[in-house]
N, C-alpha and C positions, 0 to 999 in steps of 0.2 A: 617875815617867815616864821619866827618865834610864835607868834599868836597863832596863826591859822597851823603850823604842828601840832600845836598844847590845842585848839577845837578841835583839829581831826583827828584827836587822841592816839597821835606819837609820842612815843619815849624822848624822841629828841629829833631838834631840826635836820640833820643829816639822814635819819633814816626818812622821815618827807622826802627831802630832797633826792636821794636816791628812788625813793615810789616813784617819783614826780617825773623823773629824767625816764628811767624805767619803763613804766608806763606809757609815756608821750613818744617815745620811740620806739615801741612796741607797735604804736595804732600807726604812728606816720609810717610805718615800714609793713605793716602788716594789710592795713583798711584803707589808707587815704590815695595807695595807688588801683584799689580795684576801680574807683570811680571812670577814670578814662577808658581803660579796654569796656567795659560792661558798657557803659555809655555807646561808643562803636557800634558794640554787639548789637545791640537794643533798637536803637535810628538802624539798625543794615536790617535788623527781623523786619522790622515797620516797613520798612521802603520795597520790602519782595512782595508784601500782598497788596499789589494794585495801587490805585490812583484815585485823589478825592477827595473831602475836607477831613473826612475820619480819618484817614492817613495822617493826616499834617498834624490833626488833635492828637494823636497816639506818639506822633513823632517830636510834640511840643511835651509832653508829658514824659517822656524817655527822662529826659537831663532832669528835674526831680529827684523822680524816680531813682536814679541812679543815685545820687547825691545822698537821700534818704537811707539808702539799701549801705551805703560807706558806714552814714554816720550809726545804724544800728550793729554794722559790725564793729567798728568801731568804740561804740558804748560795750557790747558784748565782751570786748577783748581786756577793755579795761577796766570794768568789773570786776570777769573773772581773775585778773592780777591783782585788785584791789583786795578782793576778799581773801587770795593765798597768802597774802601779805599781814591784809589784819587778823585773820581766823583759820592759819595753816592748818590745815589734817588733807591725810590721805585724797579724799575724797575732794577735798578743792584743790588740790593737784593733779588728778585727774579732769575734771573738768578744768581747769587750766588748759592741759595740755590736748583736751580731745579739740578745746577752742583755737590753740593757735596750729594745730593739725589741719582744721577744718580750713582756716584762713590759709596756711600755704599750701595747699591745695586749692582753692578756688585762684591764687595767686598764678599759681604752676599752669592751671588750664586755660587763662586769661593770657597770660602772655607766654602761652607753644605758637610754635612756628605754625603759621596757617598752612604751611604747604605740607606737613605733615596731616594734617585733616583735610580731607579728600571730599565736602562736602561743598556741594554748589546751589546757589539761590533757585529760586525756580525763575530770576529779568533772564541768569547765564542758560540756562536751557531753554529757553525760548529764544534770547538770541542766537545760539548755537542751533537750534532747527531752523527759525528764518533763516538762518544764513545759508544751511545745507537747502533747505526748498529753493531758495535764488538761486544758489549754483544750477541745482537739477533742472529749474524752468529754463535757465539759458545755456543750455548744454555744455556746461564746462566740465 
């Protein structure tokens, strides 16, 4: 731990270590849980428009994608704590903080309660009209 402080030009192993914990619990808390709701999200967009081999391309490419979309917030967040850390001023405080703003909010929107958003795929409203045209054709 000694050698790689004194390369990543800390004063001392403790303050690493503290970056290090800081940091790494920063992303696992902030970036490494958006991967599963977005993943979700992503395979559910895919699966409402239609049937086909594009479909299954777009819905093999989801779980990447997603994964990729983590690890760059993820780099982003630790970064920006890197630099407040190495090269404090104003201004890498605020980008700091508009970064992990922006993450608990994408956080916040990912895991709200579905049932508060009132919004339905287009499989549920074509189910929901078949279903009502079945009823009407057999007069129930």
């Amino acid at each position: 731990c000694a050698s790689s402080a004194k390369l990543a030009g800390y004063r001392s192993v403790s303050e690493y270590m503290i970056t290090q914990i800081v940091g790494w619990v920063l992303v696992f808390v902030l970036a490494f849980p958006l991967t599963y709701p977005l993943l979700l999200r992503m395979i559910n967009c895919v699966l409402s428009f239609g049937d086909g081999p594009l479909q299954l391309l777009l819905a093999f490419l989801c779980c990447p994608l997603a994964y990729i979309y983590m690890y760059v917030c993820g780099g982003i967040c630790w970064s920006s704590f890197y630099t407040l850390v190495k090269e404090p001023s104003a201004i890498q405080l605020l980008v700091f903080l508009l970064v992990l703003a922006a993450l608990i909010m994408q956080l916040l929107w990912l895991f709200q309660n579905p049932s508060r958003r009132r919004t339905e795929s287009c499989r549920c409203v074509k189910r929901q009209t078949y279903e009502a045209l079945a009823h009407v054709q057999s007069g129930e």
